[in-house]
C-alpha positions as CSV (number, residue, x, y, z in Angstrom):
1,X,20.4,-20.3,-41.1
2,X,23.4,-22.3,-41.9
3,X,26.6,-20.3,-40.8
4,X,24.7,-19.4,-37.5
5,X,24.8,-22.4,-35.3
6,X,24.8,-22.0,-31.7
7,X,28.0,-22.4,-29.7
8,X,26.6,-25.7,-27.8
9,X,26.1,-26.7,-31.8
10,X,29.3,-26.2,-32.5
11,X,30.5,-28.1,-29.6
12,X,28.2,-31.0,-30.2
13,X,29.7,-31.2,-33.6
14,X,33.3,-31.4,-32.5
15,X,32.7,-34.3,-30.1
16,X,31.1,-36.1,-32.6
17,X,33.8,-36.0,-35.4
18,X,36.3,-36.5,-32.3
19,X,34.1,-39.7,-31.6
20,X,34.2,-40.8,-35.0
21,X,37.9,-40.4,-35.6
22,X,38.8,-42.4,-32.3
23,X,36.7,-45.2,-33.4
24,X,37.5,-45.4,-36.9
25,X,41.5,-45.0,-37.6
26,X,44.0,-47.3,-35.8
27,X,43.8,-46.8,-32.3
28,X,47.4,-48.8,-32.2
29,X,49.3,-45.5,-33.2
30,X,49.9,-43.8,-30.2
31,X,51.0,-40.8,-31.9
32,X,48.3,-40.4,-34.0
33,X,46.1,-40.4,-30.3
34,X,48.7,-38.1,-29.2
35,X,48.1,-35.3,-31.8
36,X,44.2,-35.9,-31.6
37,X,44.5,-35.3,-28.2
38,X,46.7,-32.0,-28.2
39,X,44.9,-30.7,-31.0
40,X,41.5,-30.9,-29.0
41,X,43.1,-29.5,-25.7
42,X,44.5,-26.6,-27.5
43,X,41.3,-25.6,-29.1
44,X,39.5,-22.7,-28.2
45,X,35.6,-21.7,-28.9
């Protein structure tokens, strides 16, 4: 089964490591944020 997750799996998983990176590196650095943020917009499932 692994390889064949389901697409609101895949989308669970995203929003979790997006989670975890926002509250574990330093939320000070605005262009770190930044890059998160454009990098999450600009991804497409």
């Amino acid at each position: 089964m692994v390889g064949k997750m389901k697409q609101y799996e895949n989308i669970q998983g995203i929003l979790m490591d997006t989670k975890f990176l926002m509250q574990n590196y330093n939320k000070k650095s605005n262009d770190l944020l930044k890059l998160l943020a454009k990098n999450v917009e600009e991804t497409k499932i």
